[in-house]
N, C-alpha and C positions, 0 to 999 in steps of 0.2 A: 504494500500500500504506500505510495505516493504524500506525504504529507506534505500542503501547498501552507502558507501563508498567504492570502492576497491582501494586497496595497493597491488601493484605489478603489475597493471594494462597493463603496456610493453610488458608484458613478456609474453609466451607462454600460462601460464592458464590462465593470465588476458583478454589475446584477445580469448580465447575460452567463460572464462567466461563472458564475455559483449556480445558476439554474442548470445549464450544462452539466457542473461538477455530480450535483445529485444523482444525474442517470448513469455513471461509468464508475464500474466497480475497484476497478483499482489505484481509482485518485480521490482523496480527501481534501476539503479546506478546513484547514482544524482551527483558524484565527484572523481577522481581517485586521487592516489600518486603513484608517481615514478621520481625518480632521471631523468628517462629519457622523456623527452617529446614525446607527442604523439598524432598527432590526433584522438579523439574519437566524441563521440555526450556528451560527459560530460566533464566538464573544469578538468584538472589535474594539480595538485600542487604537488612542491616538497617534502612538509608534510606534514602530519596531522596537526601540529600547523600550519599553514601558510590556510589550507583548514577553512573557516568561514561556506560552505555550514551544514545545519541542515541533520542531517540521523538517522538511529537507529541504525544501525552495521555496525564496521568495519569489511570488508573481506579480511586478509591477505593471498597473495600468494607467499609470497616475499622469505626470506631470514631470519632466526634464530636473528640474529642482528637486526633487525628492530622492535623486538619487545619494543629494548631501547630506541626506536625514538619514538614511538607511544602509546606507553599503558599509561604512567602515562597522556598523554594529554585525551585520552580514558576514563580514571579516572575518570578523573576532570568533563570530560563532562558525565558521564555517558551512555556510549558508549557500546550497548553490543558488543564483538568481537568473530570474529572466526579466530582459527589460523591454518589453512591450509598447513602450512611449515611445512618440518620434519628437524631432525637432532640436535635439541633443546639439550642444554644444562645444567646444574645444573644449572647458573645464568638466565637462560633465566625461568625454570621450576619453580624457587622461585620469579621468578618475578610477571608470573601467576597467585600463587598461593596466594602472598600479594593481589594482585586485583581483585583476587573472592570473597573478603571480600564486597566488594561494587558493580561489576560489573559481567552479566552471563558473561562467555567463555566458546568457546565448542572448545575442539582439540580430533584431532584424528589421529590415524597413517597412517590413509589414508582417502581418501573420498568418498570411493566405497562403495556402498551401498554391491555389490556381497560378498567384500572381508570381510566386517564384519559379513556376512553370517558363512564365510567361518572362523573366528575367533569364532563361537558359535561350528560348525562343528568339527572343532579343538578342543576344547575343551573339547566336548562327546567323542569325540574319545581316549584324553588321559586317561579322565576317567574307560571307559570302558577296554580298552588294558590292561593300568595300567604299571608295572616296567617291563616286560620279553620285551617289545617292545623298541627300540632304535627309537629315535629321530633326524633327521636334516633339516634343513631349506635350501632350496637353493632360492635366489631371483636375478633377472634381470633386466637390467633398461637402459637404451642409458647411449652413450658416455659422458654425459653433466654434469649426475647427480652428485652432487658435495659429499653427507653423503653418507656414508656406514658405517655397513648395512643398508638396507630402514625405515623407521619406522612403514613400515609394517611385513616389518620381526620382530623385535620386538617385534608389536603387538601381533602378531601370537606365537611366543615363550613365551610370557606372558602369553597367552591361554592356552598354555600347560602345564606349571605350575601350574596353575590356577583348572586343571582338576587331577595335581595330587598330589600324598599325598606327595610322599620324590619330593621334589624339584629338578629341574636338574642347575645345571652352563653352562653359555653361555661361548661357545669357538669360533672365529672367525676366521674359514679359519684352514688348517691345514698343517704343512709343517717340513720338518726336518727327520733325522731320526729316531726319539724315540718318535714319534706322534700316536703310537697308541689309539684307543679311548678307552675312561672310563666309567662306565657303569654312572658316573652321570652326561654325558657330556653331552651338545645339541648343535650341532653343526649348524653353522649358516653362510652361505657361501655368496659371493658376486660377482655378473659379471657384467661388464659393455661394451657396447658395439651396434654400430651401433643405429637406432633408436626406441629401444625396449620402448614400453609405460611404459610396469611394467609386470611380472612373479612371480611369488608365488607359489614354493612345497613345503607342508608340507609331509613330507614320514614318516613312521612308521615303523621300520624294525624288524620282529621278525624272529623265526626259519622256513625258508622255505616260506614267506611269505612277502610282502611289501606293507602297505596300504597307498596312495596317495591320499591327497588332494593340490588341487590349484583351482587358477587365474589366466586368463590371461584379461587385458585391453587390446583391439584394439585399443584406440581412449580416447586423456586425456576429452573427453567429459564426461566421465562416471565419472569424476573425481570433475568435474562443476556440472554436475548433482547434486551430495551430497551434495557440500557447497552451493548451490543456497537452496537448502531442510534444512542446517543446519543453514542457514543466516534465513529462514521464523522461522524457531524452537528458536532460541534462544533467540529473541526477545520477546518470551511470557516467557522469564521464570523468576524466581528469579538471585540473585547473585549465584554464587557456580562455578564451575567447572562441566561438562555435555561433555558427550561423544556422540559417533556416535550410541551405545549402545544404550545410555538414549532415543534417537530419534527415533530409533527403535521401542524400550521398548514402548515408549511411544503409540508410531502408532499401534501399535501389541498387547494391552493391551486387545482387543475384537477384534477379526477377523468373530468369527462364532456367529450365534445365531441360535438356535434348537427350535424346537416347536414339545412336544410328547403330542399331542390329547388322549382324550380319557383316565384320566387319576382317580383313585376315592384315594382320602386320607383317610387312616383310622386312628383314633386316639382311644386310649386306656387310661383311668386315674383309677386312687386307685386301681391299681396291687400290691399284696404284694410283697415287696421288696427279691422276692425268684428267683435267678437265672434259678434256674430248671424250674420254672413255665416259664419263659419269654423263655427260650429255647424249654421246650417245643411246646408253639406255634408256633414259628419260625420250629420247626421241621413238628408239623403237615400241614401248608401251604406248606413247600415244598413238602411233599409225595403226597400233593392234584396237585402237576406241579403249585402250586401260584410263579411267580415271584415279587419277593416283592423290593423297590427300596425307597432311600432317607429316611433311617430309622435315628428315635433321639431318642433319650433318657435321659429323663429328671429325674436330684438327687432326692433322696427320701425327700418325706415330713411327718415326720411322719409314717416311718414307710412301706412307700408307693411310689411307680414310676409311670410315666407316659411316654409312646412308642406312637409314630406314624410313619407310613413309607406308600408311596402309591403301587399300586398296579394297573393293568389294568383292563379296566371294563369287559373285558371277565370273569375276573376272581373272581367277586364281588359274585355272590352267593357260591362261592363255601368259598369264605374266609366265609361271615356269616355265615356259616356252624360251622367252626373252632372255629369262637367266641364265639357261640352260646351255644356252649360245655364247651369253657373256665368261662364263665358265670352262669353255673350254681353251678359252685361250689364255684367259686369268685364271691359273687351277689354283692359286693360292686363297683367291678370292671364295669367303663358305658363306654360302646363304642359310635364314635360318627363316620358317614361317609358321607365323602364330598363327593355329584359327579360334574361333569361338570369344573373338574381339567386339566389342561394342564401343563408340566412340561417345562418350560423353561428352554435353557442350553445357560450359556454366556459361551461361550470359546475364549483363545487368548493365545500365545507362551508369548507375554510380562507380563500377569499377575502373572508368579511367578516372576518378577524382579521389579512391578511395587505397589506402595501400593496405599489403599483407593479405588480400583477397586469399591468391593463388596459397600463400602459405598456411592461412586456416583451414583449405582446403585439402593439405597434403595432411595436415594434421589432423584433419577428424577421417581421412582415409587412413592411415596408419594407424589409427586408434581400433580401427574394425579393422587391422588387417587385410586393409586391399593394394593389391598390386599396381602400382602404376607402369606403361610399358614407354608410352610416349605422349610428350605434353606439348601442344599450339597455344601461341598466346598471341592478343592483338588489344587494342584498347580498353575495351569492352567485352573483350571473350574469352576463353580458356578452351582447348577443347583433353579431351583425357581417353588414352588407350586402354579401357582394362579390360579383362574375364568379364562376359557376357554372366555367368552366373550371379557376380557381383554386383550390380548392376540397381537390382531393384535396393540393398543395403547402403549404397552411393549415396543412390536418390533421397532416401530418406534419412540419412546420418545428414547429408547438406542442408536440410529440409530443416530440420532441428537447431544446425550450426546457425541460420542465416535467417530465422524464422521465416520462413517462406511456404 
């Protein structure tokens, strides 16, 4: 069980966020703070120091300035926090980041799971567009909100930066008559009005063309959603500083798992270390239609390489074929072939941002005693040679490792 403190508890997300708290079993508000009193089902204190109730994080929803009220008592008690506010300041951002030294904090410029979506989105997008494309940010938000711009816009223009090579300058709002736009501008606009949740266009603007990404929140529920998900997250981590990203990252590390049956490893050792030799076999499998998959290649020893790559079983006599050829001229050269091979593939978006993937995954194989024969790795993927028998034990020992 999760024990939360919330901070800001009065207010608009506090009372969303405690009605949420109610329905999910393995998170508690066991104490609020707020200037303002309030009936709730948890006792609320003026402050954190004044609060003696035990928890694991604090969840602030409050206000930039409260972070000088609360954090160094946070400190002391070794408190993980989550800071939920935008509109933070230098002093407030050094404050932070003294007490990541001893304490997790996750902040983020919003708490929507969609909009940090939509900050990856952004981000390919600048990449790929690149400099012909103009940039600006428009964001929306009720009457009440106090910072502007959001710190989701921000966010989002950070992303864009982020995906490109020449950096753009944040310009805010545009007005005058010599306001024309700069080609290294990124403009970044602000409305406020009635009781808009939150809005978010990223637009793109090139010759003839306008690509648009947003958000819209209906309901700051989606907004509780996230910190209730960041309040369970941050309490297993170390000290440091941790984003909405890392949580992400973290959940998204393995999403997929593959299982290709039917699968025969061939290995190949004391090949003379002749390019031409090694190409040519790779050339004769292909003219034979072998598709060949998960190939390695191992430094010379002496003089000498060692290839393996697998292959499907349809395709097993016709490679012995090929080898068979390549062997009698290279009689040093001994082929070895595995069958009853299944190729597992671990996939997940967060493992190019996440590390140790592949090494948890050696490790909860080894734990059950599975053999590994051969390993592919690319940003986002892993693939694994083992015993078809093994297979369904894989799948589910990963299943457990990775919650999935």
């Amino acid at each position: 069980m999760v024990r939360v403190i919330l901070y800001g508890c009065s207010g608009r997300m506090g009372q969303v966020i405690t009605s949420l708290a109610e329905r999910i079993d393995n998170l508690s508000i066991v104490a609020g703070i707020d200037v303002y009193p309030s009936e709730r089902a948890y006792q609320v204190y003026p402050s954190l120091l004044a609060c003696p109730v035990q928890a694991d994080v604090l969840l602030d929803f409050s206000s930039p300035k409260s972070l000088h009220d609360y954090l160094a008592v946070a400190v002391e008690r070794r408190l993980a926090v989550v800071v939920a506010t935008t509109g933070l300041e230098t002093a407030e951002l050094d404050l932070l980041a003294r007490a990541t030294e001893k304490i997790p904090v996750f902040r983020s410029g919003s708490m929507s799971l969609g909009v940090n979506l939509v900050q990856q989105l952004v981000k390919h997008a600048a990449k790929v567009l690149g400099e012909p494309f103009d940039v600006e940010i428009v964001e929306k938000h009720h009457n009440l909100k106090k910072d502007a711009p959001s710190g989701t816009a921000l966010m989002l223009a950070d992303s864009v930066n982020d995906g490109r090579t020449h950096k753009l300058r944040y310009v805010y709002g545009r007005h005058g008559g010599d306001a024309q736009r700069q080609s290294d501008e990124l403009g970044i606009h602000s409305m406020r009005g009635g009781t808009i949740v939150g809005e978010h266009e990223v637009s793109f603007a090139g010759k003839d063309e306008v690509i648009t990404i947003g958000h819209q929140a209906y309901s700051r529920q989606v907004f509780a959603t996230g910190a209730i998900l960041a309040a369970s997250y941050i309490v297993e981590q170390k000290p440091g500083m941790y984003s909405m990203q890392d949580m992400i990252t973290a959940k998204s590390a393995i999403t997929t798992l593959l299982a290709q049956p039917d699968q025969v490893l061939v290995s190949l050792e004391n090949i003379p270390r002749n390019m031409t030799l090694v190409t040519d076999l790779y050339g004769a499998l292909a003219s034979n239609d072998v598709f060949i998959d998960m190939i390695s290649h191992t430094g010379a020893t002496n003089g000498h390489i060692a290839i393996a790559f697998t292959i499907h079983r349809k395709d097993l006599e016709k490679t012995r074929g090929v080898i068979a050829k390549l062997t009698e001229t290279q009689l040093q050269t001994k082929a070895t072939i595995s069958e009853n091979i299944t190729k597992l593939t671990v996939e997940g978006p967060g493992m190019e941002f996440q590390s140790g993937v592949a090494y948890k995954v050696f490790s909860c194989m080894a734990k059950a005693d599975i053999s590994i024969f051969a390993v592919t790795t690319s940003e986002s993927k892993i693939e694994y040679a083992i015993y078809s028998t093994d297979v369904d034990k894989a799948i589910r020992i990963i299943k457990e490792e990775f919650a999935i």
